[in-house]
C-alpha positions as a printed Julia matrix, in Angstrom:
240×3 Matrix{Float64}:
  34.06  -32.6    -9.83
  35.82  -30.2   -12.43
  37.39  -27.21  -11.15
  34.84  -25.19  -13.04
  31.52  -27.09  -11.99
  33.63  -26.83   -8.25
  33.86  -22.64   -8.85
  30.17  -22.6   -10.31
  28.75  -24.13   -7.0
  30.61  -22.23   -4.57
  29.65  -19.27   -6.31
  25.8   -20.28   -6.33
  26.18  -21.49   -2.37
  27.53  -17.6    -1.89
  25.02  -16.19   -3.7
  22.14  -18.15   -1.86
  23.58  -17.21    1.15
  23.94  -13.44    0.57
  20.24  -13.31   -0.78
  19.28  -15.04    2.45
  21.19  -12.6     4.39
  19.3    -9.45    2.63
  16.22  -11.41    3.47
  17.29  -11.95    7.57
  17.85   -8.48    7.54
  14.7    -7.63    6.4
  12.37   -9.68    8.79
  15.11   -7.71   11.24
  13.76   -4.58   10.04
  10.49   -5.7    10.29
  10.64   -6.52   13.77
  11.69   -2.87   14.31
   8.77   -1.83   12.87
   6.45   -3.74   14.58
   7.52   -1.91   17.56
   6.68    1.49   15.72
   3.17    0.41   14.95
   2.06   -0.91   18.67
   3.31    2.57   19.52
   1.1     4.08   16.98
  -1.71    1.79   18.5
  -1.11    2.64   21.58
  -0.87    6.62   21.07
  -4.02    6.29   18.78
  -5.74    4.34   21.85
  -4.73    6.93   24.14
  -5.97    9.85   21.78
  -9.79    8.08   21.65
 -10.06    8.13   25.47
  -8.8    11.78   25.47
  -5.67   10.79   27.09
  -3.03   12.44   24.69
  -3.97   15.73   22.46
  -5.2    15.83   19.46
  -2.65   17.97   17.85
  -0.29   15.05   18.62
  -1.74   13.53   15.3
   0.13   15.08   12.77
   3.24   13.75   14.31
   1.73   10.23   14.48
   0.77   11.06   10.73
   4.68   11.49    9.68
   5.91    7.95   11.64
   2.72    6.53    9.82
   3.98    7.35    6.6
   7.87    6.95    7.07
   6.86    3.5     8.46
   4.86    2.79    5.44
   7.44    4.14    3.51
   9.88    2.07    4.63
   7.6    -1.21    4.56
   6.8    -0.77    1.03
  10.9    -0.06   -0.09
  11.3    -3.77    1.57
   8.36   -4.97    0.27
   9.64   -3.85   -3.48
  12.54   -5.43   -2.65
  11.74   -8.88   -1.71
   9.94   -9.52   -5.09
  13.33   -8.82   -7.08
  14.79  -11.69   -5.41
  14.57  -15.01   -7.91
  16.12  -18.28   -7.64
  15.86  -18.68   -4.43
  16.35  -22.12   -2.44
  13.86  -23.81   -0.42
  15.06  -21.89    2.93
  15.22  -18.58    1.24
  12.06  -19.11   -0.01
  10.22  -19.75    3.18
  11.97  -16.75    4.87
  11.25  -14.42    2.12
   7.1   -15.63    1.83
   7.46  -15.03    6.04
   8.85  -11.77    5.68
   5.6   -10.74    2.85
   3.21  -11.92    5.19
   4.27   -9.92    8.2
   4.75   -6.8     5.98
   1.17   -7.12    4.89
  -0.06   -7.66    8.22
   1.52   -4.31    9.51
   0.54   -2.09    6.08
  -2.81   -3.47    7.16
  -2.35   -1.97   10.79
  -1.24    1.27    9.8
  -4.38    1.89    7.46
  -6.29    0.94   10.33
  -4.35    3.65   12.56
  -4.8     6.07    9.39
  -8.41    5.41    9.24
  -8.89    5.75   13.03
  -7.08    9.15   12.83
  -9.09   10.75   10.24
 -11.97    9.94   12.24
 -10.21   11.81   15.43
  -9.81   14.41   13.15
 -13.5    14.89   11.75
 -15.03   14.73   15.41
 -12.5    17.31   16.44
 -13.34   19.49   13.45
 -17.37   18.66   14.62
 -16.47   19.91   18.16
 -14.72   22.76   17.26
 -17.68   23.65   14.5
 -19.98   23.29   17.22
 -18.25   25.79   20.08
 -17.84   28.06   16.85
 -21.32   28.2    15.95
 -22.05   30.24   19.26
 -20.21   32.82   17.95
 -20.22   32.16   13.86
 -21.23   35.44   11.94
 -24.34   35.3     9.91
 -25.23   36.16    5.85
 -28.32   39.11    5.64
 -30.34   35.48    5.17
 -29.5    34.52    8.7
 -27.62   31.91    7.76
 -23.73   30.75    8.13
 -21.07   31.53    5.18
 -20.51   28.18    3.92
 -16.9    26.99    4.82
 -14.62   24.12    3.4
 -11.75   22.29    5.02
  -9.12   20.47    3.35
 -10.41   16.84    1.85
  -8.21   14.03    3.6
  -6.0    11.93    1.42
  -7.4     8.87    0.21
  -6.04    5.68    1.45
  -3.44    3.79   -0.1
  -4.09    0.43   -1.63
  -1.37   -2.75   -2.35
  -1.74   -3.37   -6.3
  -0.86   -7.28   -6.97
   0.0    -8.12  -10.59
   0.35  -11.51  -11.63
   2.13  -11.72  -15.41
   2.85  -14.71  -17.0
   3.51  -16.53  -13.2
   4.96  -13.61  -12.14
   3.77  -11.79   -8.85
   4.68   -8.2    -8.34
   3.17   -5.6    -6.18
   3.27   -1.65   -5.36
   1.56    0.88   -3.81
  -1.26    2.86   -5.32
  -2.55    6.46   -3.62
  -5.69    7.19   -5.12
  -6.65   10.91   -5.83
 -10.45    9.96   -6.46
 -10.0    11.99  -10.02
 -10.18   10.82  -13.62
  -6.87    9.88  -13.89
  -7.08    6.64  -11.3
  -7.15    4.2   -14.02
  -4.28    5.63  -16.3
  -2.31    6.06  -13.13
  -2.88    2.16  -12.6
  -2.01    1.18  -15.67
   1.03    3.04  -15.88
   2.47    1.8   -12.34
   1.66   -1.54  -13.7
   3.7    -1.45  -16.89
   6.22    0.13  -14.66
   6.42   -2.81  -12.48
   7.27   -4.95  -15.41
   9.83   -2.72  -16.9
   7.15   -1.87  -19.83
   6.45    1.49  -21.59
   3.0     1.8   -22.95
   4.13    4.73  -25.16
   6.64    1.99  -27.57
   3.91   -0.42  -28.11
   4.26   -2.97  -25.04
   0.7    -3.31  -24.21
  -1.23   -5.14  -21.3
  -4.49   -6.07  -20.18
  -5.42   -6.24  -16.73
  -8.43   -8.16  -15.36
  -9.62   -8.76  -11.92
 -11.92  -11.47  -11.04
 -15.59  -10.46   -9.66
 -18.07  -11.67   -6.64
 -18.39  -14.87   -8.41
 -14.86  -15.86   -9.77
 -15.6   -14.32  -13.22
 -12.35  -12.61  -15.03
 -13.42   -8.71  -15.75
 -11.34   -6.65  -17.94
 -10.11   -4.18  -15.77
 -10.9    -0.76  -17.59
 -12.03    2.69  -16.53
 -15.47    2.17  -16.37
 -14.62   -0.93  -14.31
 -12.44    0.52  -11.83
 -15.11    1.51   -9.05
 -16.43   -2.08   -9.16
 -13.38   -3.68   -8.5
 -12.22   -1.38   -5.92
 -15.84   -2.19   -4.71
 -14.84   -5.92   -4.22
 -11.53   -5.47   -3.01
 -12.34   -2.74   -0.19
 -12.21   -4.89    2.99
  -8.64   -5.81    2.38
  -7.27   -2.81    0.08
  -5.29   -5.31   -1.98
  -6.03   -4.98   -5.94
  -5.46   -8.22   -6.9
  -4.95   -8.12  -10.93
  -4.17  -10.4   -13.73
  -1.79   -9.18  -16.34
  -1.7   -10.21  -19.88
   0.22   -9.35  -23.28
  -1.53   -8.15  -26.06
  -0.94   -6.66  -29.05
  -0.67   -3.38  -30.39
  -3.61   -2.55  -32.65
């Protein structure tokens, strides 16, 4: 072997080995996490049978998101890594898999706090009632509380055999779908605004490709609300 073909290898070998290393130390990280969220499951647990406080939840809220946080960052990160070999490869599909699995558990915790939270804000209207003042109709002022955040959702984008993902908070206003597209081109290292345009299309109840456009949104958010994963399909077009 040439001394160049000899360099070329070792470099590769060091190179596989260092990406396999980032990828060990993120299934590390991982583990660390799980931890965090059977806390979270246990505290939440705790808070349905009355056992811990209620105002204990915004603290859960902050490890929630910091967890998620975190999660995500690694997430991001494992779908930069290319060439991989066979073992790297494994590892890194492993270390997706149990990320998913714990995003998934923390939207459950989410969703299980914000339903703490309304029956507390139910109690606490109902002891307030006693006392609530009255309108010279007789009946209660009309009060509002602060809407909860909307749950995040995983956005999977598939372009030209490439698989990327993010995460995507939806406000529930008009600007979902531009918000969408723009994370999208963002994945790819694409700027709408200089003519690099995509389509994205999700496929419905029965396997049929959909072009993914505002109108659209609500149905495929429809399909894809048991799992919160927005699985779309990315193609080049041109400019008109």
């Amino acid at each position: 072997m040439c001394t160049e073909c000899f360099s070329q290898r070792t470099a590769e070998i060091s190179r596989q080995d260092g990406l396999l290393s980032e990828i060990q130390a993120t299934l590390h990280r991982v583990s660390k996490h799980r931890c965090s969220v059977k806390d979270l499951q246990t505290g939440v647990a705790s808070m349905q049978v009355g056992l811990r406080q209620a105002e204990q939840s915004s603290e859960m809220k902050k490890l929630v998101r910091n967890t998620e946080e975190d999660l995500m960052k690694d997430l991001i990160d494992l779908d930069k890594f290319s060439g991989l070999s066979e073992e790297a490869r494994s590892s890194r599909k492993n270390a997706i898999k149990q990320i998913e699995i714990l995003l998934s558990e923390l939207d459950q915790i989410k969703a299980t706090l914000v339903e703490l939270r309304h029956e507390g804000n139910e109690e606490d209207a109902a002891t307030e009632s006693l006392s609530a003042p009255v309108t010279t109709d007789g009946t209660a002022p009309v009060t509002t509380d602060d809407q909860e955040p909307l749950a995040p959702w995983t956005v999977k984008v598939s372009l030209d055999g490439d698989l990327r993902r993010c995460r995507w908070e939806p406000d529930g206003r008009w600007n979902d779908f531009e918000v969408i597209c723009e994370t999208v081109s963002q994945l790819f290292g694409l700027r709408r605004n200089s003519g690099d345009c995509l389509q994205l299309r999700y496929k419905d109840e029965d396997g049929e490709l959909c072009t993914l456009i505002e109108p659209t949104l609500p149905d495929a958010l429809k399909i894809f609300k048991d799992s919160r994963v927005l699985r779309l399909i990315a193609s080049r077009i041109a400019p008109n």
